[in-house]
C-alpha positions as CSV (number, residue, x, y, z in Angstrom):
1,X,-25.6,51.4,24.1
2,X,-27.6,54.3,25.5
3,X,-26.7,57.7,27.9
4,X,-28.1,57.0,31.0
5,X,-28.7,60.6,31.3
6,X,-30.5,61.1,28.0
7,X,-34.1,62.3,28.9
8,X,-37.1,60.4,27.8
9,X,-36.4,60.1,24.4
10,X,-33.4,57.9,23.5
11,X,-34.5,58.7,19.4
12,X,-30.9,61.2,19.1
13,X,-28.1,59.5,20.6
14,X,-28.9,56.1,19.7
15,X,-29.0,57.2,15.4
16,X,-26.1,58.6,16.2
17,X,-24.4,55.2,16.5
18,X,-26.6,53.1,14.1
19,X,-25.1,55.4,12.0
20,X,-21.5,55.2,12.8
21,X,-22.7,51.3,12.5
22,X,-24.0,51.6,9.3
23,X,-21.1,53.6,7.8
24,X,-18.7,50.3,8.6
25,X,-20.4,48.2,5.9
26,X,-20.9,45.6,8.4
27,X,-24.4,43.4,8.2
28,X,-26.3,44.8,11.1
29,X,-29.9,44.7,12.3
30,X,-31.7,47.1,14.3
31,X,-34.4,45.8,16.7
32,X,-36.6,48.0,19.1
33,X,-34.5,46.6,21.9
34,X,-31.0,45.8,20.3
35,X,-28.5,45.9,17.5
36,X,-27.3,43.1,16.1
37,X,-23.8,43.4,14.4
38,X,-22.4,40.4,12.0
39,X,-18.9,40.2,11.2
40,X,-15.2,39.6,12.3
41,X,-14.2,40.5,15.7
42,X,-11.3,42.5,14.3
43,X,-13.9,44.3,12.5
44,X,-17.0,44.4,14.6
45,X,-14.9,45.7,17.8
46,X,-13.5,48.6,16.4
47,X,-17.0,49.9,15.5
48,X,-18.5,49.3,18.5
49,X,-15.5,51.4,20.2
50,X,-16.0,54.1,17.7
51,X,-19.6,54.0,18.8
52,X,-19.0,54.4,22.4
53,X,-16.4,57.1,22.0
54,X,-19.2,59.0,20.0
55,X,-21.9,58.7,23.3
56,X,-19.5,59.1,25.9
57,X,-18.2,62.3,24.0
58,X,-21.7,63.8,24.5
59,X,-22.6,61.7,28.1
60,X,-21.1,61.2,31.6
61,X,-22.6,57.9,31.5
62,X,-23.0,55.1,28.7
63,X,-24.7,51.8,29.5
64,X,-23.6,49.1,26.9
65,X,-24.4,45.5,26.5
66,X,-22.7,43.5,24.4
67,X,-22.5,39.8,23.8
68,X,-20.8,38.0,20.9
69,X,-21.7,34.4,19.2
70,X,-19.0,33.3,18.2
71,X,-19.4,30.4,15.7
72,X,-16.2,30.1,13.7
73,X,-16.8,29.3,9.9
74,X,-20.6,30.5,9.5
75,X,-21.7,34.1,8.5
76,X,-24.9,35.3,7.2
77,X,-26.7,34.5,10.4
78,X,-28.5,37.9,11.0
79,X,-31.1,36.3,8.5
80,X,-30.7,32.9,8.7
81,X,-30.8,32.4,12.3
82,X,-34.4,33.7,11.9
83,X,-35.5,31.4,9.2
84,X,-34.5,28.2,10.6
85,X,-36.6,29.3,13.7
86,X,-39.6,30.1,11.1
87,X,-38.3,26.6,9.3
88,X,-38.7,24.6,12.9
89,X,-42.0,26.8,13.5
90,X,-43.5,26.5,10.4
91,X,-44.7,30.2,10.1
92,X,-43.2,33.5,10.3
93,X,-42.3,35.1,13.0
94,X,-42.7,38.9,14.0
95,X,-39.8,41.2,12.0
């Protein structure tokens, strides 16, 4: 989620919601290109709302991808998924 009318530097808008993620106490991950977010769907959605009203309060236009893995009975992937790719691999792979 990012204002499409942002400037150059996306650095402000996008703490802004990593922060309003991080205030849920949800698992969550921050990549250079995404943001992961672990948890229940009655949970997760409501923060990813909250973090859309927050953009769009400040920007005409929001784009927002989201997808959702939805694998009933497992949790703790945010790590895991990574270490049974290092597991298969044999070697780290870049954090």
């Amino acid at each position: 989620m990012f204002p499409v009318s942002g400037g150059d530097s996306l650095v402000h808008p996008v703490s802004e919601v990593i922060d309003e993620i991080g205030r849920s106490g949800l698992p969550y991950r921050v990549t250079a290109m995404d943001t992961v977010i672990e948890g229940e769907w009655d949970k997760v959605m409501p923060v990813i709302r909250r973090a859309h009203e927050i953009m769009s309060a400040k920007y005409d236009r929001v784009f927002m991808v989201a997808t959702a893995d939805d694998h009933i009975g497992r949790q703790g992937r945010l790590q895991e998924s990574v270490l049974d790719v290092e597991a298969h691999l044999g070697h780290q792979v870049a954090h």
